[in-house]
MARMAR-387215 format. One record per residue (C-alpha): residue number from 1; residue in three letters; x, y, z. Coordinates in steps of 0.05 Angstrom, whole numbers, plus 5000, padded with zeros to 4 digits. Example, Ala and Ser with C-alpha at 12.3 -4.5 7.8 and 13.67 -1.06 7.14 Angstrom:
@n: 1; res: ALA; x: 5246; y: 4910; z: 5156 $
@n: 2; res: SER; x: 5273; y: 4979; z: 5143 $
***
This chain:
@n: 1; res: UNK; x: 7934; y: 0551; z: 6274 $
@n: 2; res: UNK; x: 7876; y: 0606; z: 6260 $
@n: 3; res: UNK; x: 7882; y: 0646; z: 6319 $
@n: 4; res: UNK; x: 7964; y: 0639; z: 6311 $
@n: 5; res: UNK; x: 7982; y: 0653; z: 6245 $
@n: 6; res: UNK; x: 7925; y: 0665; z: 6191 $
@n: 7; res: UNK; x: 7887; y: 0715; z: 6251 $
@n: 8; res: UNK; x: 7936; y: 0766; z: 6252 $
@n: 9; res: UNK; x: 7948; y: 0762; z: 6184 $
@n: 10; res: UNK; x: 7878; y: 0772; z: 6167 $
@n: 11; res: UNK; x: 7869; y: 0824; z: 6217 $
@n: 12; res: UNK; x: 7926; y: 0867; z: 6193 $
@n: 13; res: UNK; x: 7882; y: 0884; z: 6130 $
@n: 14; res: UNK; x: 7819; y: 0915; z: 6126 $
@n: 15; res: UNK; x: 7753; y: 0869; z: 6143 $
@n: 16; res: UNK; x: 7733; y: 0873; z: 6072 $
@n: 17; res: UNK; x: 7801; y: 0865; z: 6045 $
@n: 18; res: UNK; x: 7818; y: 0808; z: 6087 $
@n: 19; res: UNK; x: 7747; y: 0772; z: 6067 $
@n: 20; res: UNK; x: 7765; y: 0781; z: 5996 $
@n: 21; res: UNK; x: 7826; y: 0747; z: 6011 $
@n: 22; res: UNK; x: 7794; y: 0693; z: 6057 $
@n: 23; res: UNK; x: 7758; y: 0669; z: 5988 $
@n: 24; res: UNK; x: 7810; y: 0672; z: 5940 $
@n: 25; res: UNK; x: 7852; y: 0634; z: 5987 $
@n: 26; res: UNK; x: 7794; y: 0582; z: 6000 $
@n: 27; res: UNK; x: 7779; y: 0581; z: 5934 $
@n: 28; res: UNK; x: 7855; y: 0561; z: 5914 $
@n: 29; res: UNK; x: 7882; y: 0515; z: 5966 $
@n: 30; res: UNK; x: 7816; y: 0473; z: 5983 $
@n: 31; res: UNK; x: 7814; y: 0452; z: 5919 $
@n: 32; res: UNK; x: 7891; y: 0429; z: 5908 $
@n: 33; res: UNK; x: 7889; y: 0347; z: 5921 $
@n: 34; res: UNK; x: 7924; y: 0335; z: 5988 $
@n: 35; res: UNK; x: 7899; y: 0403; z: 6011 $
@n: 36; res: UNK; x: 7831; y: 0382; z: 6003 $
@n: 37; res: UNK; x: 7839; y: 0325; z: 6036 $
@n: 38; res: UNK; x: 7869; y: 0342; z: 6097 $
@n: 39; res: UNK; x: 7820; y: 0398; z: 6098 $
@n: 40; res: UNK; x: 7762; y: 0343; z: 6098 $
@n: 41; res: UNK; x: 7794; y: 0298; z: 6143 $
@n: 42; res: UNK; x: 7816; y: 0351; z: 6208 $
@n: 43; res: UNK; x: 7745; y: 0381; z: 6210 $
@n: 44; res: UNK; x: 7700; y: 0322; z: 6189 $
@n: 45; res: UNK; x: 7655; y: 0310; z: 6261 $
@n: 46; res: UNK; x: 7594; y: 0276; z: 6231 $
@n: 47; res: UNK; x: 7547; y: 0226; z: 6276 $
@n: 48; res: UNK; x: 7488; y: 0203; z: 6254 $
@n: 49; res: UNK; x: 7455; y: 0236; z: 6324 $
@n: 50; res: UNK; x: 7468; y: 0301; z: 6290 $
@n: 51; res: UNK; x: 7423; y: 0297; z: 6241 $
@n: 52; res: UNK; x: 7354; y: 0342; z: 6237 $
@n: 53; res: UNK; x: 7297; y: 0345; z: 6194 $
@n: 54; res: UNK; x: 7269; y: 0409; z: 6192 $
@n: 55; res: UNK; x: 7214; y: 0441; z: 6154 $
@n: 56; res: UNK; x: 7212; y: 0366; z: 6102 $
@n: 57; res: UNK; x: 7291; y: 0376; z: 6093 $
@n: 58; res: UNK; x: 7342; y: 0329; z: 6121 $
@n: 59; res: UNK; x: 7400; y: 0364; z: 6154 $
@n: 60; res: UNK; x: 7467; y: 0325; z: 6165 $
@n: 61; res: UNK; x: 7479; y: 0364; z: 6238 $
@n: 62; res: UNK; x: 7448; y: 0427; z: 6255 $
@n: 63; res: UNK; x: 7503; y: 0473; z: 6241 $
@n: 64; res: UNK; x: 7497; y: 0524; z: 6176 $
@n: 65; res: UNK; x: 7534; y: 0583; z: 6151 $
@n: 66; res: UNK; x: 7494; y: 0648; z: 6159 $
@n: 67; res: UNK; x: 7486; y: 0687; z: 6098 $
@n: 68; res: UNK; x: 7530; y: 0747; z: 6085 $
@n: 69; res: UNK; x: 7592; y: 0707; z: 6081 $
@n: 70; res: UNK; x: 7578; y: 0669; z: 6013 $
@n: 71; res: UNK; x: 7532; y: 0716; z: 5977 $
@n: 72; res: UNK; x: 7546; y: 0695; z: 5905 $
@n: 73; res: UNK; x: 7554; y: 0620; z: 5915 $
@n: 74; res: UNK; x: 7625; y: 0616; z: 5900 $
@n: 75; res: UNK; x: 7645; y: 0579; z: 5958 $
@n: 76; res: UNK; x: 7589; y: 0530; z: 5973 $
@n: 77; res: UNK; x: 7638; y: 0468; z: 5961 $
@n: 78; res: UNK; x: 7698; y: 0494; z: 5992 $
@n: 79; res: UNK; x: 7653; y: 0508; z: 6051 $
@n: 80; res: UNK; x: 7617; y: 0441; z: 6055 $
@n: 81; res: UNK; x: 7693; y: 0415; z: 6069 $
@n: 82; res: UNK; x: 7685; y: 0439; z: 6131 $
@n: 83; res: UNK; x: 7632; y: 0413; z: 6155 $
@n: 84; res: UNK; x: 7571; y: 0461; z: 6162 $
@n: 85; res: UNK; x: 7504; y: 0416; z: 6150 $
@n: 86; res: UNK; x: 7476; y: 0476; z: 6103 $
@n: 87; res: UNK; x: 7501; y: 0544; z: 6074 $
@n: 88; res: UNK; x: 7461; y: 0603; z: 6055 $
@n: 89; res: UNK; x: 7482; y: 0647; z: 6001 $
@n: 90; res: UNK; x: 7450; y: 0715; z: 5993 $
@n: 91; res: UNK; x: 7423; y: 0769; z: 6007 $
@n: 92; res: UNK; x: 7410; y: 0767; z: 5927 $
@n: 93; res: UNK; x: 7380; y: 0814; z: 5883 $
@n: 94; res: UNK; x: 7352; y: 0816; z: 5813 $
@n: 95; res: UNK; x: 7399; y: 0865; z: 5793 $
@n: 96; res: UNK; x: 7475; y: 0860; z: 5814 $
@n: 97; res: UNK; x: 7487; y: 0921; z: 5853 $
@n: 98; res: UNK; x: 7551; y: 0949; z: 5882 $
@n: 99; res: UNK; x: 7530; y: 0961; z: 5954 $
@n: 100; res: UNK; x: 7551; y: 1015; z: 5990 $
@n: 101; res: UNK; x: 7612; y: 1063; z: 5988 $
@n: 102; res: UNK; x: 7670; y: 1034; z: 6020 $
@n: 103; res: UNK; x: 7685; y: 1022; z: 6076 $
@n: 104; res: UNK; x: 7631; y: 0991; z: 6093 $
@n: 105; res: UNK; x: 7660; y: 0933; z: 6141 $
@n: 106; res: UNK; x: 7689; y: 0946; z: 6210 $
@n: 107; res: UNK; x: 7717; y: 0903; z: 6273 $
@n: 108; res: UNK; x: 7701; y: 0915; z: 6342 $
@n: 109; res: UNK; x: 7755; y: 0871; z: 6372 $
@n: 110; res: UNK; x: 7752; y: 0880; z: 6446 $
@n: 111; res: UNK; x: 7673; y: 0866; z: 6438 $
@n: 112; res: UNK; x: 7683; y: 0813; z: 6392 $
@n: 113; res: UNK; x: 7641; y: 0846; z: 6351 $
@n: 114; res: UNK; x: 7630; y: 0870; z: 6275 $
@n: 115; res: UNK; x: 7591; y: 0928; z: 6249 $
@n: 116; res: UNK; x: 7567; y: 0922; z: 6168 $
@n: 117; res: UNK; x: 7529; y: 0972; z: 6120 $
@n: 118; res: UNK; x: 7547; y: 0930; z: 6055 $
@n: 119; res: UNK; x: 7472; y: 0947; z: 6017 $
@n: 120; res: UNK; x: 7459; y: 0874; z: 5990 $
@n: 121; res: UNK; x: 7526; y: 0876; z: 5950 $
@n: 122; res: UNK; x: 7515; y: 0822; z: 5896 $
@n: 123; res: UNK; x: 7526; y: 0806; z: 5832 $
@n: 124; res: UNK; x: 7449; y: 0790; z: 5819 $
@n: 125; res: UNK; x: 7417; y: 0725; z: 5817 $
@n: 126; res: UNK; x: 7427; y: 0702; z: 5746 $
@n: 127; res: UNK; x: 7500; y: 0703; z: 5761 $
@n: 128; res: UNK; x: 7494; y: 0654; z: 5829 $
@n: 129; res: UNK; x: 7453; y: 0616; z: 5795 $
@n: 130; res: UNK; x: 7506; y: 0592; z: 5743 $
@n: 131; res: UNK; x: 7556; y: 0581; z: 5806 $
@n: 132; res: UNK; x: 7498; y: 0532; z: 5830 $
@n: 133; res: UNK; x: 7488; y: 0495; z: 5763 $
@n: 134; res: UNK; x: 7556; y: 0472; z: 5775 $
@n: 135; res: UNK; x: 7575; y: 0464; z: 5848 $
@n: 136; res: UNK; x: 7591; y: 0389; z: 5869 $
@n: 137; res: UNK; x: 7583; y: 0381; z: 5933 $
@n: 138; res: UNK; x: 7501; y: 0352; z: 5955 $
@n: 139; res: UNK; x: 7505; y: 0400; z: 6023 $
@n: 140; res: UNK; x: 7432; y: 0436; z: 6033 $
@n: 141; res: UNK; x: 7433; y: 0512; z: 6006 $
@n: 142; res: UNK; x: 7385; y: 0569; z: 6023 $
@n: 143; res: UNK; x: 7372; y: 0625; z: 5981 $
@n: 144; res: UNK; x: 7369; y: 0685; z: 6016 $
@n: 145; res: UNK; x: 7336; y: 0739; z: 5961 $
@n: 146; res: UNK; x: 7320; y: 0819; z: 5977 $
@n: 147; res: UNK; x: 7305; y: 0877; z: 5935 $
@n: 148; res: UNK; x: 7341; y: 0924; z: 5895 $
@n: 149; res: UNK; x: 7363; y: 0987; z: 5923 $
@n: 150; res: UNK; x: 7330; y: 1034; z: 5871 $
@n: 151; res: UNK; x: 7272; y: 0984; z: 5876 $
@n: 152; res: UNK; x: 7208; y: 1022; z: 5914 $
@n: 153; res: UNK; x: 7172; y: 0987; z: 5975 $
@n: 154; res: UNK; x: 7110; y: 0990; z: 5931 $
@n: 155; res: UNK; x: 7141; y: 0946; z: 5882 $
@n: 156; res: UNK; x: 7191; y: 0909; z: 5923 $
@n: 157; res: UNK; x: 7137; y: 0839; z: 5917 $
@n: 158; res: UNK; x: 7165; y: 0836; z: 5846 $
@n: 159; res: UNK; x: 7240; y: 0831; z: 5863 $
@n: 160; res: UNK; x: 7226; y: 0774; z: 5906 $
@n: 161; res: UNK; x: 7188; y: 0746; z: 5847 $
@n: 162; res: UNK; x: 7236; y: 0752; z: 5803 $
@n: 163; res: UNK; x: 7288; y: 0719; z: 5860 $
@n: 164; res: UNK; x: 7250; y: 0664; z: 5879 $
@n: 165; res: UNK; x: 7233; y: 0642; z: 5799 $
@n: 166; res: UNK; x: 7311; y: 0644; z: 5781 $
@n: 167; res: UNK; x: 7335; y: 0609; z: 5847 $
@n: 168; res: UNK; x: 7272; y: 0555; z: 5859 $
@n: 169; res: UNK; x: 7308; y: 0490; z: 5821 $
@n: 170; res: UNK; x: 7388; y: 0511; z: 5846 $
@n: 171; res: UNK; x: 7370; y: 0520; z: 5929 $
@n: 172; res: UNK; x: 7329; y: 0482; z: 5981 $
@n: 173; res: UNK; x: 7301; y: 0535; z: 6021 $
@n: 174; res: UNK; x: 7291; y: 0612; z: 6014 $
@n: 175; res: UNK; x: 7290; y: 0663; z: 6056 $
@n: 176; res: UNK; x: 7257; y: 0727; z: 6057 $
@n: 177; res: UNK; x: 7303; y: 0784; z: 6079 $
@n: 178; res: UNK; x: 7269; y: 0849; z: 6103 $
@n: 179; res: UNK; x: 7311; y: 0862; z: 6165 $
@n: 180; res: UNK; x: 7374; y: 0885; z: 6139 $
@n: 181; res: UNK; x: 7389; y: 0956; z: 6166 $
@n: 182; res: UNK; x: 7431; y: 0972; z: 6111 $
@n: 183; res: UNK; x: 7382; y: 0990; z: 6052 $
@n: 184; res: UNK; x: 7337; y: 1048; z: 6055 $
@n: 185; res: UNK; x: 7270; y: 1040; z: 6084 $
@n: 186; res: UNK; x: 7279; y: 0959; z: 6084 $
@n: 187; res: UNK; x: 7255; y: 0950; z: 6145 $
@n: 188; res: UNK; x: 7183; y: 0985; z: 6143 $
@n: 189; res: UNK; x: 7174; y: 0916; z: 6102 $
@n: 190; res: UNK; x: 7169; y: 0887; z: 6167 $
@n: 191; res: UNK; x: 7102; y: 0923; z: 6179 $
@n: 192; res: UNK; x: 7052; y: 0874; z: 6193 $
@n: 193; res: UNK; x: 7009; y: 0887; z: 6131 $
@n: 194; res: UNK; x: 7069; y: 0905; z: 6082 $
@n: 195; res: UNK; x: 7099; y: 0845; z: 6114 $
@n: 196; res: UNK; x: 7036; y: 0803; z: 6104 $
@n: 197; res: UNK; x: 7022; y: 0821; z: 6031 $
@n: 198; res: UNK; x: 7094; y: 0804; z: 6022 $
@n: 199; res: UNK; x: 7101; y: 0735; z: 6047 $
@n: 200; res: UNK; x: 7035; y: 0712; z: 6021 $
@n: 201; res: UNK; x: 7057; y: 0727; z: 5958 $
@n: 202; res: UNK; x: 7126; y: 0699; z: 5956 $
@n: 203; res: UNK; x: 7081; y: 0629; z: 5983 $
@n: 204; res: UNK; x: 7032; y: 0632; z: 5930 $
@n: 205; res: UNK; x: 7085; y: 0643; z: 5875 $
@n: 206; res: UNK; x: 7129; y: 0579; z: 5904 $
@n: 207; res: UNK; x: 7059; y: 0543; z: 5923 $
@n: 208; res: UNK; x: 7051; y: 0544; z: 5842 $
@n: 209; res: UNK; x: 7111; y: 0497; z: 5836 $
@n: 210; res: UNK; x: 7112; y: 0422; z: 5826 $
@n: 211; res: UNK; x: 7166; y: 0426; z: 5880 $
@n: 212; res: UNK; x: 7146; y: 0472; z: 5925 $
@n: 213; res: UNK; x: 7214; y: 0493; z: 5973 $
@n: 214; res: UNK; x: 7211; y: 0516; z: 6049 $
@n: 215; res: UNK; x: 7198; y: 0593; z: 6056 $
@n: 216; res: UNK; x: 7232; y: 0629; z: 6114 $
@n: 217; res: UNK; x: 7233; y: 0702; z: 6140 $
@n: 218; res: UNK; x: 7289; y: 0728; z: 6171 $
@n: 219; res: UNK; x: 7273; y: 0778; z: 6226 $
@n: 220; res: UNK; x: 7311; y: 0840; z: 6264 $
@n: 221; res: UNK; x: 7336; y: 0828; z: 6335 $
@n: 222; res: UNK; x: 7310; y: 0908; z: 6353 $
@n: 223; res: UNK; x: 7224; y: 0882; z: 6341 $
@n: 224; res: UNK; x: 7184; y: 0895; z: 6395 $
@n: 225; res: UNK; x: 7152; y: 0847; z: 6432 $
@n: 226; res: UNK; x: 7089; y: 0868; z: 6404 $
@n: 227; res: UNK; x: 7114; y: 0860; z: 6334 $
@n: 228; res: UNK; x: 7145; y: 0799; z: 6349 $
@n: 229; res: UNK; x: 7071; y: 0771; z: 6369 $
@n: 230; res: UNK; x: 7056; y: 0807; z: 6289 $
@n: 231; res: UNK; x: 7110; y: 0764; z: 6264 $
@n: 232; res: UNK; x: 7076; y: 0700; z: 6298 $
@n: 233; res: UNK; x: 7016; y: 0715; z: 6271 $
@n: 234; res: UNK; x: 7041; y: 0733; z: 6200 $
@n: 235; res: UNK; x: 7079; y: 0667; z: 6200 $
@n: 236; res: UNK; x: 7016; y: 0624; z: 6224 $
@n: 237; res: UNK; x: 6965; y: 0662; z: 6179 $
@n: 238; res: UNK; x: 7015; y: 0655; z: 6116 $
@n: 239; res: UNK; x: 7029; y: 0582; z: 6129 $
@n: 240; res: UNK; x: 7112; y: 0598; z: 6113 $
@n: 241; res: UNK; x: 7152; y: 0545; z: 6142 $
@n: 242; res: UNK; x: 7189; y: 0579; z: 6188 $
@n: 243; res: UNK; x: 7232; y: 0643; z: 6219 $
@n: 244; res: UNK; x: 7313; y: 0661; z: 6226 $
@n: 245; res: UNK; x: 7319; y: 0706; z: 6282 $
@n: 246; res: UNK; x: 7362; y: 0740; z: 6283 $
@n: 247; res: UNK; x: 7394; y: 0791; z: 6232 $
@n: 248; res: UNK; x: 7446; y: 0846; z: 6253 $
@n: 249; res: UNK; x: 7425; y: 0895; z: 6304 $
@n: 250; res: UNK; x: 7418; y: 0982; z: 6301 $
@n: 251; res: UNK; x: 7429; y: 0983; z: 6383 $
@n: 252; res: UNK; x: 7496; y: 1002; z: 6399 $
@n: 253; res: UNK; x: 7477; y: 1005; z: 6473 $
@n: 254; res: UNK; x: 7514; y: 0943; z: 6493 $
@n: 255; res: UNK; x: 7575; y: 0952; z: 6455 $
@n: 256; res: UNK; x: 7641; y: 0973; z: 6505 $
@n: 257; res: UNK; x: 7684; y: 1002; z: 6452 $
@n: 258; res: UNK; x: 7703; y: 1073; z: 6452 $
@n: 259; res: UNK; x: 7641; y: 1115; z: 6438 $
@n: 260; res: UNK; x: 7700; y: 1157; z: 6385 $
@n: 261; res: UNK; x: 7715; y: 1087; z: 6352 $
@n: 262; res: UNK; x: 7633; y: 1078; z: 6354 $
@n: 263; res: UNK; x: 7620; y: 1147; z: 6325 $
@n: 264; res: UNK; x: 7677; y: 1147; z: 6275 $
@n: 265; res: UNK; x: 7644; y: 1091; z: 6243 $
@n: 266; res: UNK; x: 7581; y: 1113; z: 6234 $
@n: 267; res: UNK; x: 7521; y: 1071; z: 6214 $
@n: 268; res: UNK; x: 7513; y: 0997; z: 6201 $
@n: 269; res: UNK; x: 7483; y: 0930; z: 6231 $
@n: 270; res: UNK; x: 7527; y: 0901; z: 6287 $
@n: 271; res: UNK; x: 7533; y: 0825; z: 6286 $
@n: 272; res: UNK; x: 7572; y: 0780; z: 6340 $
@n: 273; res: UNK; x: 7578; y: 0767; z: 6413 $
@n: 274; res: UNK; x: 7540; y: 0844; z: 6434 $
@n: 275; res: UNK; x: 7484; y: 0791; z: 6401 $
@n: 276; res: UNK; x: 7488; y: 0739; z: 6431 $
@n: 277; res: UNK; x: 7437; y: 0755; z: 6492 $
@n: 278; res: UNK; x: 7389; y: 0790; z: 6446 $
@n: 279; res: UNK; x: 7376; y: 0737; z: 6394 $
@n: 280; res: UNK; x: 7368; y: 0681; z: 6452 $
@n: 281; res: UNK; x: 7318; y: 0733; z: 6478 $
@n: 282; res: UNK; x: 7279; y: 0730; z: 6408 $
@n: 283; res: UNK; x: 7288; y: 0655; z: 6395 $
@n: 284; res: UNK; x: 7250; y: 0639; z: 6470 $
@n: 285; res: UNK; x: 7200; y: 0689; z: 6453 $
@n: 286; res: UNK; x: 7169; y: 0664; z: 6384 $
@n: 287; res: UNK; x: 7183; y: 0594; z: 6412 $
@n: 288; res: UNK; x: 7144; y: 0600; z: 6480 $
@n: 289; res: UNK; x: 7092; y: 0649; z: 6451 $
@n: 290; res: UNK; x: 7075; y: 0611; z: 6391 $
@n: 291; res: UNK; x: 7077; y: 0545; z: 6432 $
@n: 292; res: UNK; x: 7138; y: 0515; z: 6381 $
@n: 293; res: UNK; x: 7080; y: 0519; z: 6320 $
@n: 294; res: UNK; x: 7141; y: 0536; z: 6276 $
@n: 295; res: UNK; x: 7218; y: 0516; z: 6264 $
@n: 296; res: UNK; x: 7270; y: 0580; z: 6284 $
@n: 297; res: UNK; x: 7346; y: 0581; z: 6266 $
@n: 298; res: UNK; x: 7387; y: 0616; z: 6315 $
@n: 299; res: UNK; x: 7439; y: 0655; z: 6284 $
@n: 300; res: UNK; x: 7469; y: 0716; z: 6324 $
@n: 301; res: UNK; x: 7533; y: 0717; z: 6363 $
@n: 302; res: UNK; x: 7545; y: 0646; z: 6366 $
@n: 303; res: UNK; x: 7620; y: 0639; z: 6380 $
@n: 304; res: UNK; x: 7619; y: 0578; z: 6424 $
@n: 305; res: UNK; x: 7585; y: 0508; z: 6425 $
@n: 306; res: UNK; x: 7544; y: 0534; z: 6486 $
@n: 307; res: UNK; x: 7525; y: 0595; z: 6449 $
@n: 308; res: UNK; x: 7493; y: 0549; z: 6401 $
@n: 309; res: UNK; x: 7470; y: 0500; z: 6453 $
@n: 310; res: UNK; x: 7433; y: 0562; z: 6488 $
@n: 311; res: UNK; x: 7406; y: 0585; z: 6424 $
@n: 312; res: UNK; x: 7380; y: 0499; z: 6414 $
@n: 313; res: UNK; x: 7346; y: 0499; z: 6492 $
@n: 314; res: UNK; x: 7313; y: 0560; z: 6481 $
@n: 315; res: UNK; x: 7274; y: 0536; z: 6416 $
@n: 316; res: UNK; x: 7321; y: 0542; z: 6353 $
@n: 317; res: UNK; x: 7316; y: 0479; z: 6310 $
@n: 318; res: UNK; x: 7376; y: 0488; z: 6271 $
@n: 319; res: UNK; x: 7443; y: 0539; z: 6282 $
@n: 320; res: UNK; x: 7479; y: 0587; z: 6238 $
@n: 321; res: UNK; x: 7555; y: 0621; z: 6251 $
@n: 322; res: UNK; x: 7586; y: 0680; z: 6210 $
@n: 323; res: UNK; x: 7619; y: 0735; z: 6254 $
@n: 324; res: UNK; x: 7648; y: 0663; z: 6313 $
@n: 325; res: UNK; x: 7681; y: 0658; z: 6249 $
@n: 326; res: UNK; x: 7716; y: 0702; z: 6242 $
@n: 327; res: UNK; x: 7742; y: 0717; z: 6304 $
@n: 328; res: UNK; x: 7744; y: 0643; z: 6329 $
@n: 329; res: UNK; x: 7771; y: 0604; z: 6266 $
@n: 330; res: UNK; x: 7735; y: 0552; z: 6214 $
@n: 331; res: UNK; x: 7745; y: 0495; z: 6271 $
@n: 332; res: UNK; x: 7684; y: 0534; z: 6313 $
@n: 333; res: UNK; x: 7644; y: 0490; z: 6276 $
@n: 334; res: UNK; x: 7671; y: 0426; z: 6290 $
@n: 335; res: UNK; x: 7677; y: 0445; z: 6366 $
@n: 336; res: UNK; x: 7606; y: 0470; z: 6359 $
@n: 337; res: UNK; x: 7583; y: 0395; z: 6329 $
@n: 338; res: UNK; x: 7618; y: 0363; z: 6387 $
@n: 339; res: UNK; x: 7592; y: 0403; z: 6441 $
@n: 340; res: UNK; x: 7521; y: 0395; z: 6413 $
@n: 341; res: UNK; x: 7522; y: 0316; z: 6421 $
@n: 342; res: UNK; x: 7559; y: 0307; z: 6478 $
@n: 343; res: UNK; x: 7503; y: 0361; z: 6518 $
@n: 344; res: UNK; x: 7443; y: 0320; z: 6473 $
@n: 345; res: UNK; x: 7473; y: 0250; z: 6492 $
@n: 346; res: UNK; x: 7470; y: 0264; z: 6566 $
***
């Protein structure tokens, strides 16, 4: 029914427009009673051979929704209906900010492919954190927190403070975002010692708690493999509990859309199948190199259940989907749950 009717529908508009419309829609006819049932009941795939426990949490199959898609919490319910075994909301900021200019969110259809410069669009923390005091559903929920735009490298420690303090009793996990392309200078966070001084502090600050929650870092797919042996060595010397490889990607090398349509564009991260390779890539890396001393989640052009199965052989623990999505419909994840333990239960 997705690729028949709602696709083209959705496709007709502009990405942002139609994702805007995607959750008021969800938000609506999820929650009507027989809606909401049937909704449950065609994508419910649950087996008890699905389940993980990763870093201390216990997932109910391996299959989460990347952040990006749900960055203010206001669908965590409606998307627990079908069937991902966590969500992460985020990237989150201290401050709501608007992102930047429109638009900012563009398809590349023939590579299957999107290309985003939203700027950590949110409304700010304090505001998903009142979605969370009253969501319903017990599905696991990462926090994925960043800095402020106008906020300075030197002082970005404090926004992720500030983030992890206001999110640390609403979400299970956190990650630490410093590999978005899309806000200035973000990325030289992923220096070793910026990098370092960062994550130390963001495990001190949660160390403090009576409940202390998993700390992730979520890494670029364009690293080096020399800073990808950094990033190993960060991650072991800092004790965090693991790494999401990958975020979007700045290389447009692999993309077979029109260099015009590339150009006319302009900048962003690109997300989706031109990812696929490259985030496997990253995943075997930090897996073989680091001799499996840490938990990965895959995310990054995962459209099929033997995207996600490559992503699992080559050392991911766990799976996220965002861009399959879109272009492949909300049953990817089902399909994606049944190809996993039917290649598992060989």
């Amino acid at each position: 029914m997705y690729k028949i009717l709602l696709k083209p529908f959705f496709f007709r508009q502009n990405p942002e427009e139609a994702h805007h419309t995607t959750v008021g829609l969800t938000k609506f006819s999820f929650n009507l009673p027989i809606v909401g049932d049937l909704i449950r009941t065609f994508y419910k795939f649950e087996d008890p051979r699905l389940e993980r426990e990763v870093f201390g949490l216990k997932f109910k199959n391996p299959v989460g929704l990347a952040a990006g898609f749900d960055k203010d919490a206001k669908l965590i319910d409606e998307m627990a209906m079908l069937g991902f075994g966590f969500i992460e909301i985020g990237t989150l900021t201290p401050k709501p900010q608007p992102g930047n200019p429109q638009p900012r969110l563009f398809r590349l259809p023939q590579d299957e492919s999107l290309v985003n410069r939203m700027g950590f669009n949110n409304g700010g923390v304090q505001e998903a954190v009142q979605r969370l005091k009253n969501r319903k559903s017990d599905v696991l929920v990462g926090g994925n927190i960043g800095k402020n735009k106008v906020t300075p490298n030197e002082n970005a420690v404090d926004d992720y403070l500030i983030c992890l303090e206001a999110l640390h009793d609403y979400v299970d996990y956190f990650v630490v975002n410093v590999s978005s392309p899309n806000t200035p200078n973000l990325r030289d966070l992923q220096e070793k010692e910026p990098l370092k001084q960062l994550l130390q502090a963001v495990k001190n600050a949660n160390d403090q708690k009576a409940n202390p929650k998993p700390i992730l870092l979520k890494i670029a797919p364009d690293l080096t493999d020399g800073q990808l042996d950094d990033i190993i060595e960060i991650v072991q010397e800092t004790k965090i509990d693991g790494v999401i490889a990958t975020n979007t990607t700045i290389d447009r090398s692999k993309l077979t859309s029109s260099s015009s349509k590339i150009e006319a564009i302009g900048a962003g991260g690109v997300s989706g199948k031109v990812l696929t390779k490259r985030s496997t890539e990253v995943i075997r890396y930090l897996s073989e190199k680091s001799n499996k001393a840490f938990p990965i989640i895959g995310v990054g052009g995962i459209h099929s259940a033997a995207d996600a199965i490559e992503k699992l052989e080559a050392g991911a623990s766990l799976v996220q989907v965002y861009s399959g999505m879109i272009y492949e419909g909300p049953n990817l994840i089902k399909k994606i749950k049944q190809g996993i333990l039917a290649y598992f239960s060989k």
